[in-house]
C-alpha positions as CSV (number, residue, x, y, z in Angstrom):
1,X,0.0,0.0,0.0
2,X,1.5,2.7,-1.1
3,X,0.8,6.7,-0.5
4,X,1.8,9.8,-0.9
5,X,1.3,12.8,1.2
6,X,1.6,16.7,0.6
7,X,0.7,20.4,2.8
8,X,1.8,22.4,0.0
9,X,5.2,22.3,0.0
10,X,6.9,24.7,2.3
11,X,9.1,26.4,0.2
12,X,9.6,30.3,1.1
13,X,9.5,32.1,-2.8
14,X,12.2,34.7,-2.8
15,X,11.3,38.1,-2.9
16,X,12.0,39.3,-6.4
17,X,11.4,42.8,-5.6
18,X,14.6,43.2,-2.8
19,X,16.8,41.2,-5.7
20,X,16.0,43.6,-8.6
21,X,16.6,46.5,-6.0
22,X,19.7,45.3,-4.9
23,X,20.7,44.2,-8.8
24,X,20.3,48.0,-9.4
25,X,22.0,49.5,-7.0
26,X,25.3,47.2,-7.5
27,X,25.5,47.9,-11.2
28,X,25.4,50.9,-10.8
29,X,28.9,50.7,-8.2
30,X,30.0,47.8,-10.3
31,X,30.1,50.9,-13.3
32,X,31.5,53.7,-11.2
33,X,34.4,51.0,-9.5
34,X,35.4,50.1,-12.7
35,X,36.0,53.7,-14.1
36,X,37.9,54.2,-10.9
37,X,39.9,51.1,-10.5
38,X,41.3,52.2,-14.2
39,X,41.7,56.1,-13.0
40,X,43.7,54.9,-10.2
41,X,45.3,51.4,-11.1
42,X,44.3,50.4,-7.4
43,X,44.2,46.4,-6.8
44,X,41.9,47.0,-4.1
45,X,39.7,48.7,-6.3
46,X,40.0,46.0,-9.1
47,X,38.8,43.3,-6.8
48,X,36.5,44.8,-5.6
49,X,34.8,46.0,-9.3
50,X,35.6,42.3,-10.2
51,X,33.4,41.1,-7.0
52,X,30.8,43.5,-7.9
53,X,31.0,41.9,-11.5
54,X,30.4,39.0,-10.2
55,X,27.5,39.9,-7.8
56,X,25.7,42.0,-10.3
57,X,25.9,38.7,-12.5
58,X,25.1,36.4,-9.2
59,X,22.0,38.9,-8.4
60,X,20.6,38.7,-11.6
61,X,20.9,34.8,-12.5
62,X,18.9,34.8,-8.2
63,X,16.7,36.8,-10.0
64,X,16.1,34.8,-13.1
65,X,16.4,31.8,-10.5
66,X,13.4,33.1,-8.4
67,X,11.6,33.9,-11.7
68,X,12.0,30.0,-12.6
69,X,10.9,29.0,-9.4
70,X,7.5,29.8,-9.9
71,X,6.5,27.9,-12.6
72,X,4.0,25.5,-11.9
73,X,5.3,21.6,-11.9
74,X,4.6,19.8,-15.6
75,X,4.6,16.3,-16.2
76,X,8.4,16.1,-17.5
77,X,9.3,18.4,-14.5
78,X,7.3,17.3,-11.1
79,X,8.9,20.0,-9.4
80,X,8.8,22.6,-11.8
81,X,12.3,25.0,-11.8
82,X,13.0,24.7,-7.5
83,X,16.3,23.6,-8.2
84,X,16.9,26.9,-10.5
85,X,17.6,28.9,-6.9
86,X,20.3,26.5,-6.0
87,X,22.2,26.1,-9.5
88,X,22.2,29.8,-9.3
89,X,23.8,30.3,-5.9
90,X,26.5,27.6,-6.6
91,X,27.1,28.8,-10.0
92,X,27.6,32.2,-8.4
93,X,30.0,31.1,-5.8
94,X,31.6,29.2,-7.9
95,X,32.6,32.2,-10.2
96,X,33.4,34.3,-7.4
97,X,36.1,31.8,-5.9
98,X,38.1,32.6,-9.6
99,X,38.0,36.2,-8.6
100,X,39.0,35.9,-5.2
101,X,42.1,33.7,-5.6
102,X,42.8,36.0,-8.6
103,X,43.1,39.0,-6.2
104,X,44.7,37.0,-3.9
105,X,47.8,35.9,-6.4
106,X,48.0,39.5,-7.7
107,X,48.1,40.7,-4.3
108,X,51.6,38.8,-3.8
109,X,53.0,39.6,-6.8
110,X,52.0,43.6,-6.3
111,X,53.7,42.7,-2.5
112,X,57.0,42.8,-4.6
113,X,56.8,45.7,-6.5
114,X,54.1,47.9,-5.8
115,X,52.7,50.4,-8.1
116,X,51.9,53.9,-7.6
117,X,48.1,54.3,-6.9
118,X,46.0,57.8,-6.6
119,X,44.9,57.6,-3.1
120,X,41.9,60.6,-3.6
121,X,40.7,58.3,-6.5
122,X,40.2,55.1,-4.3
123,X,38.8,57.1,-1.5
124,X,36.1,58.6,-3.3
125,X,34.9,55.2,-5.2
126,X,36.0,53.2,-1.6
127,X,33.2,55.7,0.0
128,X,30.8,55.6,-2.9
129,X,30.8,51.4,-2.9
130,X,30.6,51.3,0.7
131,X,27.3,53.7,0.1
132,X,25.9,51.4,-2.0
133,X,26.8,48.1,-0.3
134,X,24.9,49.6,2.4
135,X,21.9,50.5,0.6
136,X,21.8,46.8,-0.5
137,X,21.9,45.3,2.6
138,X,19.5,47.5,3.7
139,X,16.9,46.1,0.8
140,X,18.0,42.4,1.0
141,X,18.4,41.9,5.2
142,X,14.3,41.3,5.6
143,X,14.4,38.5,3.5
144,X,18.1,36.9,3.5
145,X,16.8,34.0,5.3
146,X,14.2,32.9,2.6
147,X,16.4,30.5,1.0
148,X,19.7,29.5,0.1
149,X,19.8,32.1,-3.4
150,X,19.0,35.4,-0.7
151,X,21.9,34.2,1.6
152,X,24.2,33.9,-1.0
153,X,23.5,37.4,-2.1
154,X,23.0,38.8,1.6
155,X,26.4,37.5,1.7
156,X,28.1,39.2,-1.7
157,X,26.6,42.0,-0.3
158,X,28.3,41.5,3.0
159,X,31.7,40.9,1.6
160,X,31.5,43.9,-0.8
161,X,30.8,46.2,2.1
162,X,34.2,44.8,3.9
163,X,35.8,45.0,0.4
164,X,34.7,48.8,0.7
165,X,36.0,49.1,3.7
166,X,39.5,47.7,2.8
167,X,39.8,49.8,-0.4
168,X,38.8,53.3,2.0
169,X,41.4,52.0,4.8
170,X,44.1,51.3,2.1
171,X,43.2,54.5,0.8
172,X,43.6,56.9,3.8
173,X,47.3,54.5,4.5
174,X,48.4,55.7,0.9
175,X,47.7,58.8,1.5
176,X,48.9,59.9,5.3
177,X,51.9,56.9,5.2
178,X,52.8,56.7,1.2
179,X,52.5,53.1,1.6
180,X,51.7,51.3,-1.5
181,X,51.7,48.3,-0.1
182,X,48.4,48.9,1.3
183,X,46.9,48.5,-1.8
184,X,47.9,44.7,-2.3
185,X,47.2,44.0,1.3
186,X,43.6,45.4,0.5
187,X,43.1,43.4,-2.3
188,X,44.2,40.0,-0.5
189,X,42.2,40.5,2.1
190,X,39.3,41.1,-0.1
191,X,40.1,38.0,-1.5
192,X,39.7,36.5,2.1
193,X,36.8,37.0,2.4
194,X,35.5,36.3,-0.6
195,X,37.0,32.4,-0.7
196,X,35.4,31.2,2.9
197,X,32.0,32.2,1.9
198,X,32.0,30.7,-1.6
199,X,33.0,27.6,-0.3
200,X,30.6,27.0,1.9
201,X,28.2,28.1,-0.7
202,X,29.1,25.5,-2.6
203,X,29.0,22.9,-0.7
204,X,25.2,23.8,0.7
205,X,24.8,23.8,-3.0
206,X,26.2,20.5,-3.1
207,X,24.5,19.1,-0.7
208,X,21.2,19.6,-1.9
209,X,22.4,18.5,-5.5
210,X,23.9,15.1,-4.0
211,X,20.5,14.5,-2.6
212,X,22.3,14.7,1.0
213,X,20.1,14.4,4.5
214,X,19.0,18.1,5.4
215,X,21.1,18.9,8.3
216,X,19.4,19.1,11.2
217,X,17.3,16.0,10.1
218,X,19.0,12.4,12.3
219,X,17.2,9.5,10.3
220,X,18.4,7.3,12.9
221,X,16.4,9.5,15.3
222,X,13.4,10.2,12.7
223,X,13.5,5.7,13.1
224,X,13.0,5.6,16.4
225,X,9.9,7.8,16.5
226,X,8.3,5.7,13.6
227,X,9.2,2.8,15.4
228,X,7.8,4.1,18.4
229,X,4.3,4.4,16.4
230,X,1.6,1.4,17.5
231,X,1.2,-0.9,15.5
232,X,4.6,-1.0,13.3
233,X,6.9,-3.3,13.1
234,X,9.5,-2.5,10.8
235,X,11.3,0.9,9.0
236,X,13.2,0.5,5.8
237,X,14.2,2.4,2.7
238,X,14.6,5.4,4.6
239,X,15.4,8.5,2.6
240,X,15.6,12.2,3.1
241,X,16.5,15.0,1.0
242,X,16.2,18.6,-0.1
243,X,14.4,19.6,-3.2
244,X,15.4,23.1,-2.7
245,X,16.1,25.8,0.2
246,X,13.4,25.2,3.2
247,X,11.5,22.1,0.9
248,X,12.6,18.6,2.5
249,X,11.3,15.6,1.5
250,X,11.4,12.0,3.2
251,X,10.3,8.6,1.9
252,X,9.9,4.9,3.7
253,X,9.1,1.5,3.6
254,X,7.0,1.2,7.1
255,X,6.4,-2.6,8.1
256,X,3.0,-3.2,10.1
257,X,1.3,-5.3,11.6
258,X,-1.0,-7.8,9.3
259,X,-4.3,-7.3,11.4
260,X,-3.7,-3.1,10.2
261,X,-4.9,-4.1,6.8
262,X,-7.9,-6.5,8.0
263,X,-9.5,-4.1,10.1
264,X,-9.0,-1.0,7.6
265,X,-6.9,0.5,10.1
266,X,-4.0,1.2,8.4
267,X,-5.1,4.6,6.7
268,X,-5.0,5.9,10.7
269,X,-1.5,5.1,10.6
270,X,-0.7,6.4,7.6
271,X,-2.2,9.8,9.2
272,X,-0.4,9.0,12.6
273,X,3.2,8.7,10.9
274,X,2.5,11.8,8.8
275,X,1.9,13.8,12.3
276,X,4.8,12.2,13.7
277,X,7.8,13.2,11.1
278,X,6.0,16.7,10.6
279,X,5.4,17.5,14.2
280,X,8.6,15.6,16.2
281,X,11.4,17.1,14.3
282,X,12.6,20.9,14.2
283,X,13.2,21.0,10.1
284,X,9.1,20.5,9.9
285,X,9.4,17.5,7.1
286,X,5.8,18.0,5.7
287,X,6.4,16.1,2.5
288,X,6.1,12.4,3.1
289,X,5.8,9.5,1.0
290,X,5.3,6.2,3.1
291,X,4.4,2.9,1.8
292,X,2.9,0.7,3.8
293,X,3.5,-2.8,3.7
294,X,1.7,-6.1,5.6
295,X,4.1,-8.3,8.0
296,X,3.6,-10.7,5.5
297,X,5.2,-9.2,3.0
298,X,8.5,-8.9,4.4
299,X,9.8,-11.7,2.9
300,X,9.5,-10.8,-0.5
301,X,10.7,-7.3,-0.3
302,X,13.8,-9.4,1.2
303,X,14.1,-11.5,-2.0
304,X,13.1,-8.6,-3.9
305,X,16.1,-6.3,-2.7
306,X,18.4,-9.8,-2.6
Protein backbone atom coordinates (compact mmCIF):
# COMPACT_ATOMS: atom_id res chain seq x y z
CA UNK A 1 0.00 0.00 0.00
CA UNK A 2 1.47 2.71 -1.13
CA UNK A 3 0.81 6.73 -0.53
CA UNK A 4 1.79 9.77 -0.93
CA UNK A 5 1.31 12.80 1.25
CA UNK A 6 1.56 16.72 0.65
CA UNK A 7 0.66 20.38 2.84
CA UNK A 8 1.80 22.44 -0.01
CA UNK A 9 5.20 22.32 0.00
CA UNK A 10 6.92 24.74 2.31
CA UNK A 11 9.12 26.45 0.19
CA UNK A 12 9.65 30.34 1.07
CA UNK A 13 9.48 32.12 -2.76
CA UNK A 14 12.18 34.66 -2.80
CA UNK A 15 11.26 38.11 -2.91
CA UNK A 16 11.99 39.30 -6.43
CA UNK A 17 11.40 42.81 -5.60
CA UNK A 18 14.63 43.23 -2.76
CA UNK A 19 16.81 41.18 -5.66
CA UNK A 20 16.02 43.59 -8.61
CA UNK A 21 16.62 46.55 -5.97
CA UNK A 22 19.73 45.34 -4.87
CA UNK A 23 20.68 44.20 -8.80
CA UNK A 24 20.33 48.03 -9.37
CA UNK A 25 22.03 49.50 -7.03
CA UNK A 26 25.34 47.15 -7.47
CA UNK A 27 25.46 47.85 -11.25
CA UNK A 28 25.44 50.89 -10.80
CA UNK A 29 28.90 50.75 -8.25
CA UNK A 30 30.03 47.85 -10.30
CA UNK A 31 30.08 50.95 -13.28
CA UNK A 32 31.46 53.73 -11.17
CA UNK A 33 34.37 51.04 -9.53
CA UNK A 34 35.40 50.07 -12.70
CA UNK A 35 36.00 53.73 -14.09
CA UNK A 36 37.90 54.16 -10.90
CA UNK A 37 39.94 51.15 -10.46
CA UNK A 38 41.27 52.15 -14.17
CA UNK A 39 41.73 56.12 -13.00
CA UNK A 40 43.72 54.87 -10.21
CA UNK A 41 45.25 51.40 -11.09
CA UNK A 42 44.26 50.43 -7.35
CA UNK A 43 44.18 46.41 -6.83
CA UNK A 44 41.94 47.03 -4.05
CA UNK A 45 39.71 48.74 -6.29
CA UNK A 46 40.01 46.04 -9.13
CA UNK A 47 38.83 43.26 -6.85
CA UNK A 48 36.51 44.79 -5.58
CA UNK A 49 34.81 46.01 -9.25
CA UNK A 50 35.60 42.26 -10.21
CA UNK A 51 33.42 41.11 -6.96
CA UNK A 52 30.75 43.52 -7.93
CA UNK A 53 30.99 41.90 -11.53
CA UNK A 54 30.36 38.98 -10.15
CA UNK A 55 27.50 39.90 -7.83
CA UNK A 56 25.70 41.96 -10.28
CA UNK A 57 25.91 38.71 -12.53
CA UNK A 58 25.11 36.40 -9.17
CA UNK A 59 22.01 38.87 -8.35
CA UNK A 60 20.65 38.71 -11.65
CA UNK A 61 20.87 34.78 -12.48
CA UNK A 62 18.95 34.81 -8.24
CA UNK A 63 16.67 36.78 -9.97
CA UNK A 64 16.07 34.77 -13.09
CA UNK A 65 16.42 31.81 -10.52
CA UNK A 66 13.42 33.10 -8.39
CA UNK A 67 11.56 33.93 -11.74
CA UNK A 68 12.02 29.96 -12.65
CA UNK A 69 10.85 29.02 -9.42
CA UNK A 70 7.46 29.76 -9.86
CA UNK A 71 6.47 27.90 -12.60
CA UNK A 72 4.05 25.47 -11.94
CA UNK A 73 5.28 21.58 -11.94
CA UNK A 74 4.62 19.78 -15.63
CA UNK A 75 4.62 16.29 -16.19
CA UNK A 76 8.41 16.11 -17.48
CA UNK A 77 9.31 18.37 -14.54
CA UNK A 78 7.28 17.31 -11.13
CA UNK A 79 8.92 19.99 -9.37
CA UNK A 80 8.83 22.59 -11.81
CA UNK A 81 12.29 24.97 -11.75
CA UNK A 82 12.99 24.66 -7.53
CA UNK A 83 16.29 23.60 -8.18
CA UNK A 84 16.92 26.89 -10.48
CA UNK A 85 17.64 28.94 -6.94
CA UNK A 86 20.27 26.49 -5.99
CA UNK A 87 22.18 26.14 -9.54
CA UNK A 88 22.23 29.81 -9.32
CA UNK A 89 23.85 30.33 -5.94
CA UNK A 90 26.54 27.61 -6.55
CA UNK A 91 27.13 28.83 -10.00
CA UNK A 92 27.56 32.20 -8.44
CA UNK A 93 29.99 31.13 -5.80
CA UNK A 94 31.59 29.22 -7.91
CA UNK A 95 32.59 32.15 -10.17
CA UNK A 96 33.45 34.33 -7.41
CA UNK A 97 36.07 31.77 -5.92
CA UNK A 98 38.05 32.57 -9.60
CA UNK A 99 38.01 36.17 -8.58
CA UNK A 100 38.96 35.87 -5.24
CA UNK A 101 42.05 33.69 -5.62
CA UNK A 102 42.76 35.96 -8.60
CA UNK A 103 43.13 38.96 -6.22
CA UNK A 104 44.69 37.00 -3.90
CA UNK A 105 47.78 35.88 -6.38
CA UNK A 106 47.98 39.52 -7.68
CA UNK A 107 48.06 40.71 -4.34
CA UNK A 108 51.60 38.79 -3.83
CA UNK A 109 52.96 39.62 -6.78
CA UNK A 110 51.97 43.62 -6.28
CA UNK A 111 53.68 42.74 -2.54
CA UNK A 112 57.02 42.78 -4.55
CA UNK A 113 56.79 45.75 -6.53
CA UNK A 114 54.12 47.94 -5.76
CA UNK A 115 52.75 50.42 -8.10
CA UNK A 116 51.92 53.92 -7.58
CA UNK A 117 48.05 54.30 -6.92
CA UNK A 118 45.99 57.76 -6.63
CA UNK A 119 44.86 57.60 -3.14
CA UNK A 120 41.95 60.62 -3.56
CA UNK A 121 40.70 58.30 -6.46
CA UNK A 122 40.21 55.14 -4.31
CA UNK A 123 38.78 57.09 -1.46
CA UNK A 124 36.06 58.56 -3.33
CA UNK A 125 34.87 55.25 -5.22
CA UNK A 126 36.05 53.21 -1.59
CA UNK A 127 33.22 55.66 0.00
CA UNK A 128 30.84 55.55 -2.90
CA UNK A 129 30.80 51.36 -2.91
CA UNK A 130 30.63 51.28 0.68
CA UNK A 131 27.33 53.75 0.09
CA UNK A 132 25.88 51.44 -2.00
CA UNK A 133 26.77 48.11 -0.30
CA UNK A 134 24.93 49.62 2.42
CA UNK A 135 21.85 50.50 0.59
CA UNK A 136 21.79 46.80 -0.54
CA UNK A 137 21.92 45.34 2.64
CA UNK A 138 19.50 47.53 3.67
CA UNK A 139 16.93 46.12 0.78
CA UNK A 140 18.00 42.44 0.99
CA UNK A 141 18.44 41.93 5.22
CA UNK A 142 14.31 41.30 5.60
CA UNK A 143 14.38 38.52 3.50
CA UNK A 144 18.09 36.92 3.55
CA UNK A 145 16.80 34.04 5.25
CA UNK A 146 14.20 32.94 2.59
CA UNK A 147 16.42 30.54 0.98
CA UNK A 148 19.72 29.53 0.12
CA UNK A 149 19.81 32.13 -3.42
CA UNK A 150 19.00 35.44 -0.72
CA UNK A 151 21.93 34.20 1.62
CA UNK A 152 24.16 33.90 -0.95
CA UNK A 153 23.52 37.43 -2.08
CA UNK A 154 22.97 38.80 1.59
CA UNK A 155 26.43 37.55 1.69
CA UNK A 156 28.07 39.17 -1.69
CA UNK A 157 26.62 42.00 -0.27
CA UNK A 158 28.30 41.49 2.96
CA UNK A 159 31.68 40.91 1.57
CA UNK A 160 31.45 43.89 -0.80
CA UNK A 161 30.81 46.20 2.06
CA UNK A 162 34.16 44.80 3.88
CA UNK A 163 35.75 44.98 0.44
CA UNK A 164 34.72 48.78 0.66
CA UNK A 165 35.96 49.10 3.74
CA UNK A 166 39.47 47.67 2.83
CA UNK A 167 39.77 49.81 -0.36
CA UNK A 168 38.76 53.33 1.99
CA UNK A 169 41.36 51.95 4.83
CA UNK A 170 44.07 51.31 2.06
CA UNK A 171 43.18 54.52 0.82
CA UNK A 172 43.64 56.90 3.77
CA UNK A 173 47.31 54.50 4.47
CA UNK A 174 48.44 55.68 0.90
CA UNK A 175 47.71 58.83 1.51
CA UNK A 176 48.86 59.87 5.29
CA UNK A 177 51.88 56.85 5.21
CA UNK A 178 52.80 56.70 1.18
CA UNK A 179 52.53 53.12 1.63
CA UNK A 180 51.72 51.34 -1.46
CA UNK A 181 51.65 48.31 -0.10
CA UNK A 182 48.36 48.85 1.34
CA UNK A 183 46.88 48.47 -1.84
CA UNK A 184 47.94 44.68 -2.34
CA UNK A 185 47.22 43.99 1.29
CA UNK A 186 43.62 45.45 0.47
CA UNK A 187 43.11 43.37 -2.34
CA UNK A 188 44.15 39.96 -0.52
CA UNK A 189 42.19 40.50 2.09
CA UNK A 190 39.33 41.12 -0.07
CA UNK A 191 40.13 37.99 -1.48
CA UNK A 192 39.75 36.46 2.06
CA UNK A 193 36.80 37.00 2.37
CA UNK A 194 35.52 36.32 -0.57
CA UNK A 195 37.00 32.43 -0.71
CA UNK A 196 35.42 31.20 2.94
CA UNK A 197 32.03 32.23 1.92
CA UNK A 198 31.95 30.75 -1.64
CA UNK A 199 32.99 27.59 -0.31
CA UNK A 200 30.57 26.98 1.88
CA UNK A 201 28.18 28.10 -0.71
CA UNK A 202 29.07 25.48 -2.64
CA UNK A 203 28.96 22.87 -0.68
CA UNK A 204 25.19 23.81 0.70
CA UNK A 205 24.77 23.78 -2.98
CA UNK A 206 26.22 20.52 -3.13
CA UNK A 207 24.50 19.06 -0.75
CA UNK A 208 21.19 19.58 -1.92
CA UNK A 209 22.39 18.47 -5.52
CA UNK A 210 23.90 15.12 -3.97
CA UNK A 211 20.48 14.55 -2.56
CA UNK A 212 22.35 14.74 0.98
CA UNK A 213 20.11 14.36 4.51
CA UNK A 214 19.01 18.08 5.36
CA UNK A 215 21.11 18.93 8.31
CA UNK A 216 19.43 19.15 11.22
CA UNK A 217 17.34 16.03 10.12
CA UNK A 218 19.00 12.38 12.27
CA UNK A 219 17.24 9.53 10.30
CA UNK A 220 18.44 7.31 12.91
CA UNK A 221 16.43 9.48 15.35
CA UNK A 222 13.37 10.17 12.75
CA UNK A 223 13.46 5.65 13.07
CA UNK A 224 13.00 5.58 16.38
CA UNK A 225 9.87 7.80 16.51
CA UNK A 226 8.33 5.74 13.59
CA UNK A 227 9.23 2.78 15.36
CA UNK A 228 7.79 4.10 18.35
CA UNK A 229 4.29 4.35 16.37
CA UNK A 230 1.63 1.43 17.53
CA UNK A 231 1.25 -0.94 15.47
CA UNK A 232 4.64 -1.04 13.34
CA UNK A 233 6.85 -3.30 13.12
CA UNK A 234 9.54 -2.45 10.83
CA UNK A 235 11.33 0.87 9.02
CA UNK A 236 13.23 0.49 5.79
CA UNK A 237 14.15 2.43 2.65
CA UNK A 238 14.58 5.37 4.65
CA UNK A 239 15.43 8.54 2.64
CA UNK A 240 15.61 12.21 3.07
CA UNK A 241 16.54 15.01 0.97
CA UNK A 242 16.18 18.60 -0.12
CA UNK A 243 14.38 19.56 -3.19
CA UNK A 244 15.37 23.06 -2.71
CA UNK A 245 16.09 25.75 0.25
CA UNK A 246 13.36 25.21 3.17
CA UNK A 247 11.50 22.13 0.87
CA UNK A 248 12.57 18.63 2.53
CA UNK A 249 11.28 15.61 1.52
CA UNK A 250 11.38 12.00 3.21
CA UNK A 251 10.28 8.56 1.89
CA UNK A 252 9.87 4.93 3.68
CA UNK A 253 9.06 1.46 3.60
CA UNK A 254 6.98 1.16 7.06
CA UNK A 255 6.35 -2.60 8.12
CA UNK A 256 2.98 -3.20 10.14
CA UNK A 257 1.32 -5.29 11.63
CA UNK A 258 -1.00 -7.82 9.29
CA UNK A 259 -4.30 -7.32 11.45
CA UNK A 260 -3.69 -3.09 10.16
CA UNK A 261 -4.95 -4.08 6.84
CA UNK A 262 -7.92 -6.52 8.01
CA UNK A 263 -9.45 -4.12 10.11
CA UNK A 264 -8.96 -0.95 7.65
CA UNK A 265 -6.89 0.51 10.09
CA UNK A 266 -3.97 1.23 8.38
CA UNK A 267 -5.09 4.64 6.71
CA UNK A 268 -4.96 5.85 10.74
CA UNK A 269 -1.53 5.06 10.58
CA UNK A 270 -0.71 6.43 7.61
CA UNK A 271 -2.19 9.85 9.22
CA UNK A 272 -0.43 9.02 12.62
CA UNK A 273 3.25 8.68 10.94
CA UNK A 274 2.49 11.84 8.80
CA UNK A 275 1.90 13.81 12.29
CA UNK A 276 4.76 12.17 13.74
CA UNK A 277 7.77 13.22 11.13
CA UNK A 278 6.02 16.71 10.55
CA UNK A 279 5.41 17.47 14.19
CA UNK A 280 8.56 15.63 16.15
CA UNK A 281 11.37 17.14 14.34
CA UNK A 282 12.61 20.88 14.23
CA UNK A 283 13.16 20.95 10.14
CA UNK A 284 9.08 20.52 9.95
CA UNK A 285 9.36 17.45 7.06
CA UNK A 286 5.79 17.98 5.66
CA UNK A 287 6.43 16.14 2.54
CA UNK A 288 6.11 12.45 3.12
CA UNK A 289 5.81 9.53 1.01
CA UNK A 290 5.28 6.24 3.06
CA UNK A 291 4.45 2.92 1.83
CA UNK A 292 2.93 0.73 3.84
CA UNK A 293 3.55 -2.80 3.72
CA UNK A 294 1.71 -6.13 5.64
CA UNK A 295 4.13 -8.27 8.04
CA UNK A 296 3.59 -10.71 5.50
CA UNK A 297 5.21 -9.17 3.00
CA UNK A 298 8.52 -8.88 4.41
CA UNK A 299 9.76 -11.75 2.90
CA UNK A 300 9.51 -10.77 -0.55
CA UNK A 301 10.70 -7.26 -0.28
CA UNK A 302 13.80 -9.39 1.16
CA UNK A 303 14.14 -11.54 -2.02
CA UNK A 304 13.09 -8.57 -3.91
CA UNK A 305 16.10 -6.26 -2.67
CA UNK A 306 18.40 -9.80 -2.59
Amino acid sequence: MSRDHAHGHGHTATPRRRLAIAFTITATILVAEVVGALWTGSLALLADAGHMLTDAGGLLMALVAASLALRPPTPSRTWGWRRAEVLAAGAQATVLLGVGLFAFVEGVRRLAEPPEVTSTGLLVFGVVGLVGNIASLLVLHGGRRANLNMRAAFLEVVNDALGSVAVIVSAVLIATLGWYRADAVAGMLIAALIIPRTLRIIREAGNVLLESTPRGLDLEEVRRHILAVPHVRAVHELHASQITTGLPVLSAHVVLEDACFMDGHAGEMLAELQKCVAEHFELGVEHTTFQLEPESHASRERRMHE
